[in-house]
N, C-alpha and C positions, 0 to 999 in steps of 0.2 A: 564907356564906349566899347565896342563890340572890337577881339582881335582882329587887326587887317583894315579899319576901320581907318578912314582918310579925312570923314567931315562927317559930321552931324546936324540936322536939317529940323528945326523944332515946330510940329502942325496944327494948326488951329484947333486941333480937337484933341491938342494935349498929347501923339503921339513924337516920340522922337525916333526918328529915322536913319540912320548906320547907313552912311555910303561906306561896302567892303569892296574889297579888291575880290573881283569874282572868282579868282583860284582860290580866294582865301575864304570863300562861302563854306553854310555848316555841308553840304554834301563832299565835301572833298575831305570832310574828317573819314569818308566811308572806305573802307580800307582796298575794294577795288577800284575805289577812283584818287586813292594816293597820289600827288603828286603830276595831275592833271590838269587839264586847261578843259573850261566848255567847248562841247563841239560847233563847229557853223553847222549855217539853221537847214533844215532840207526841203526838198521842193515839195511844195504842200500838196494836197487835194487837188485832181481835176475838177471842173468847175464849183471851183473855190474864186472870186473874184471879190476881194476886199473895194470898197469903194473908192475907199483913199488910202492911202498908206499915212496919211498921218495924224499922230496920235492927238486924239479928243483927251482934253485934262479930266478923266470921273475920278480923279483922288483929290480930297480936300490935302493932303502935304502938299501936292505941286503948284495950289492954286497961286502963292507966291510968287511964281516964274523959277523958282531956286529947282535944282535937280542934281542927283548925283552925275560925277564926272563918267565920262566912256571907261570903257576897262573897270567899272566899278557895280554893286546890285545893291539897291533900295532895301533893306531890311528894318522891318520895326522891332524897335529894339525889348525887350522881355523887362520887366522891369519884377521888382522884389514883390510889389501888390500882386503882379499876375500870378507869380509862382505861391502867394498866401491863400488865393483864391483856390488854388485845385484841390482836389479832393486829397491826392496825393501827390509829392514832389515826383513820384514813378511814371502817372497816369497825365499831367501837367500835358496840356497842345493831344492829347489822346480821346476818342470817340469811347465810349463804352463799346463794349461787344457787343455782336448780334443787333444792325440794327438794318438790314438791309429789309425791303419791302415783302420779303417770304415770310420773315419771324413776325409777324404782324403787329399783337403785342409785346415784344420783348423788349423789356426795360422802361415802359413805355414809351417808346418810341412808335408817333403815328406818322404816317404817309396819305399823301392824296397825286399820285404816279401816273404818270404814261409812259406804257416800256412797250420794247422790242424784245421777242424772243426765238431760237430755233433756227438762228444762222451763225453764218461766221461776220463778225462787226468786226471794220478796223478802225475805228474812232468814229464820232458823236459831234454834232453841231446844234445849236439854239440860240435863239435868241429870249434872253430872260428880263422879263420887268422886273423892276427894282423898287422895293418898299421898306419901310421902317416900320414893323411889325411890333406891338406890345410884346414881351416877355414878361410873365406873369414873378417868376423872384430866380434870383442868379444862377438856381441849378437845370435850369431851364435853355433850349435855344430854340431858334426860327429860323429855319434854311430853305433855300430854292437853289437848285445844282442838278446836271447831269450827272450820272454816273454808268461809268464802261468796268463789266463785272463779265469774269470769267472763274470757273473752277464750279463745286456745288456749293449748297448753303450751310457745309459743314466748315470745319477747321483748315481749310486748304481754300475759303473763298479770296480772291484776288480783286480789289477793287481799285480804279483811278477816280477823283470826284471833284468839280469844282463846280465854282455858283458863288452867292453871296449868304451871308449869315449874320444875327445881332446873336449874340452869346456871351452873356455880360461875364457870366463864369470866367471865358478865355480871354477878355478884352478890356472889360472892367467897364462896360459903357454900351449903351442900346444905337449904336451907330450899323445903320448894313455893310458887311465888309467884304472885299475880293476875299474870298479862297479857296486853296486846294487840301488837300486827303490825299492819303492811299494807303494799303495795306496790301500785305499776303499772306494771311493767316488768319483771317477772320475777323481784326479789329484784336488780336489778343497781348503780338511779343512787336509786331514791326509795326510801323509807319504810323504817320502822324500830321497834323496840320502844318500847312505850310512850310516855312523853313524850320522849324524846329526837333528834326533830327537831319540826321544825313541821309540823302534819298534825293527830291526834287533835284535837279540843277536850272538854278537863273542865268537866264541869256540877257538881262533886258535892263537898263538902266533906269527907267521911267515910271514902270509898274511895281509898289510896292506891294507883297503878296500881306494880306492881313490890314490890309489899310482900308480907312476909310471910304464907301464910293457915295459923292454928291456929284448931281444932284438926286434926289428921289422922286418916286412918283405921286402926287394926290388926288386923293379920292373927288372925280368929277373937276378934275384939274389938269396940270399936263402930266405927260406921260414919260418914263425915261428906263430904256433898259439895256446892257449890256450882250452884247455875242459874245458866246464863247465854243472855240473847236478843239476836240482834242483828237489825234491821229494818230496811228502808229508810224513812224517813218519807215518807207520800205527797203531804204538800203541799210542800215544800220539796227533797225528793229525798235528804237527806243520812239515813247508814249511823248508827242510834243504839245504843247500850250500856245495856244494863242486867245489874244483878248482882245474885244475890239476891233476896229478895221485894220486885219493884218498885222497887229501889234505881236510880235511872239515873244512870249516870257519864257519859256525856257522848255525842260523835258524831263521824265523819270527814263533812268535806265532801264531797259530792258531785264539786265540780270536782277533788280529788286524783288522778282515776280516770277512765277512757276507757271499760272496757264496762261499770263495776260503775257509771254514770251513769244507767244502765237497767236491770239485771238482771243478777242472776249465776245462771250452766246448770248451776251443779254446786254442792252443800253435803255438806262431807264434815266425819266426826267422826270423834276417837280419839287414837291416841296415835304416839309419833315418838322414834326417839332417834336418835343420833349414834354410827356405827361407824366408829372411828378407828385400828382394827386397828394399831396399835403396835408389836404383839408378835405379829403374823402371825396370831393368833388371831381368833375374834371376839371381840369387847368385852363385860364382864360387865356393863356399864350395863344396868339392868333398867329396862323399860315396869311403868308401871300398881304395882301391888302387888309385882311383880317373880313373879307366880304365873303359870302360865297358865289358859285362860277355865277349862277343865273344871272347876278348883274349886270355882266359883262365889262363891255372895254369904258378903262377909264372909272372903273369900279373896282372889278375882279381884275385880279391878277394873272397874267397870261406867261405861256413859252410860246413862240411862234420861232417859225421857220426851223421845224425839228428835222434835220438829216443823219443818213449816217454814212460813213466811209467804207465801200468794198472794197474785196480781196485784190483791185486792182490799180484802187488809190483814186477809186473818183467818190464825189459828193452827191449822193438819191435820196432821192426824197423818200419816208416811208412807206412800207407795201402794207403793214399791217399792224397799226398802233393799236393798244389795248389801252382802258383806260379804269384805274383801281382807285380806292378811296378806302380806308379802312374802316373808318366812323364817317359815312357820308351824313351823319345830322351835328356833328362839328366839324368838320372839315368836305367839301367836295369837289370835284374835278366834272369837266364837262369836254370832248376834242370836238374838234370838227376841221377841216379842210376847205380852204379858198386860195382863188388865183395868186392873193397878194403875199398873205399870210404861209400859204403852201400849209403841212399837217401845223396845229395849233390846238392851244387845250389851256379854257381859263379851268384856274382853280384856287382853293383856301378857303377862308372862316375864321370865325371869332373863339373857336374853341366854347368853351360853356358859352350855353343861353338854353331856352327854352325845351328844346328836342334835343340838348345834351349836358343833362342836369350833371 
């Protein structure tokens, strides 16, 4: 059981869950926030309007009705497999370098993206479909996340990043899971998944960060996908989280970060996987639905309702989405805009087949 730890909570899919006492979360080992309490939450985005305030169950631990108690944070707890699994005990909960949508092939990491560039962003909003993507063997992942990126695509890159991911590497199991990132430094010395260094702070008792989310979507079946907004608060400056209808998980401080202390020049969305060519081939790891966009809905996998936050703390919709794919014959993206959906962009694929030997 995890220090601080009050009760532990055992989930159908084999995860066990650490209610901590939230002073006693890993961000408060970080030495500027010694001996602190999480801040209350601040007043979000102008036309921001959650539908309901309350919380829809998308984590299989809470399907039991059990939850951790108030004054406490959901954490899943690391277990000795996780830590056998990394490449390194150093690099354990850590992305490789260089893997943001400029470096295109670096490390092979591929993208199929729709970003914003050439203002000033204060936080990012989507709404993401949720699938259970094949992962081709465990050094391998499958992500769909926004990311708010500030600084250039050298050593000084500042990134915030959440979405969902199967990453058998970090998880030990092809389940899609809530999470977050960040860095300031390119992916090199800071930041890391979820809770697992000190950095995020959890506000939220209900949302376990790295957990599980059911239901999923199927192919020509029903559909199911999570909102996710992240903002800068403008009295205090710090990166907040929300999931869900108005659910807030919590926030990165401000001082983690050098340009994202002011504003980040790019928000990009979509999805990522890990080509690990093994077998000289490409990687059958599939994006998204594992379809590509042409299919569309209920096939291909979408973002819909992509906005971002201005300098003034309201929620616009975009003036000017671009839309990238790196290997459009195994992975592609497709945007388009409607009333309902507002900017929207299916995308993904099956990785190898035919026109991506």
């Amino acid at each position: 059981m995890l220090s601080g730890s009050c009760l532990s909570l055992q989930s159908p899919d084999g995860d066990l869950i650490d209610c901590v006492l939230s002073h006693l979360q890993p961000a408060f080992d970080h030495p500027r926030l010694k001996g602190q309490k999480p801040l209350e939450p601040p007043e979000r985005p102008k036309g921001h309007d959650p539908t309901s305030m309350v919380t829809e169950n998308f984590q299989s631990w809470s399907f039991s009705g059990e939850s951790c108690p108030e004054e406490t944070v959901p954490i899943r707890r690391t277990t000795e497999q996780d830590m056998l699994r990394a490449s390194s005990v150093r690099r354990f909960g850590r992305k490789p370098r260089r893997h943001v949508r400029r470096d295109t092939n670096s490390n092979g990491h591929e993208h199929a993206v729709g970003y914003v560039t050439g203002d000033q962003y204060y936080g990012a909003k989507a709404s993401i479909n949720v699938w259970a993507p094949r992962v081709f063997n465990q050094y391998e992942f499958s992500l769909s996340q926004l990311w708010v990126i500030s600084g250039s695509f050298g050593d000084d890159l500042n990134t915030i990043e959440a979405g969902w991911q199967v990453s058998p590497e970090l998880y030990g199991d092809n389940y899609p899971r809530f999470f977050t990132y960040w860095t300031s430094d390119a992916y090199q010395a800071t930041g890391c998944y979820n809770l697992l260094c000190s950095g995020f702070v959890q506000t939220n008792s209900r949302i376990a960060i790295g957990a599980a989310i059911s239901p999923t979507s199927s192919y020509s079946g029903g559909q199911f996908d999570i909102s996710l907004l992240v903002w800068k608060d403008p009295k205090h400056g710090n990166w907040w989280l929300e999931f869900g209808n108005g659910v807030l998980v919590g926030y990165w401080p401000s001082f983690l970060f050098t340009h994202l202390r002011d504003h980040a020049s790019m928000v990009q969305f979509g999805g990522e996987v890990v080509n690990s060519r093994p077998s000289g081939f490409h990687t059958s790891t599939q994006m998204g639905s594992g379809h590509f966009a042409g299919e569309g809905f209920g096939k291909a996998s979408y973002f819909r309702n992509l906005q971002v936050v201005d300098w003034d703390n309201n929620l616009i919709p975009l003036s000017n989405l671009r839309v990238l794919a790196d290997h459009p014959n195994c992975y592609d993206i497709q945007g388009g805009i409607n009333r309902v959906w507002g900017n929207y962009f299916y995308y993904g694929g099956p990785g190898r087949n035919v026109r991506c030997p």
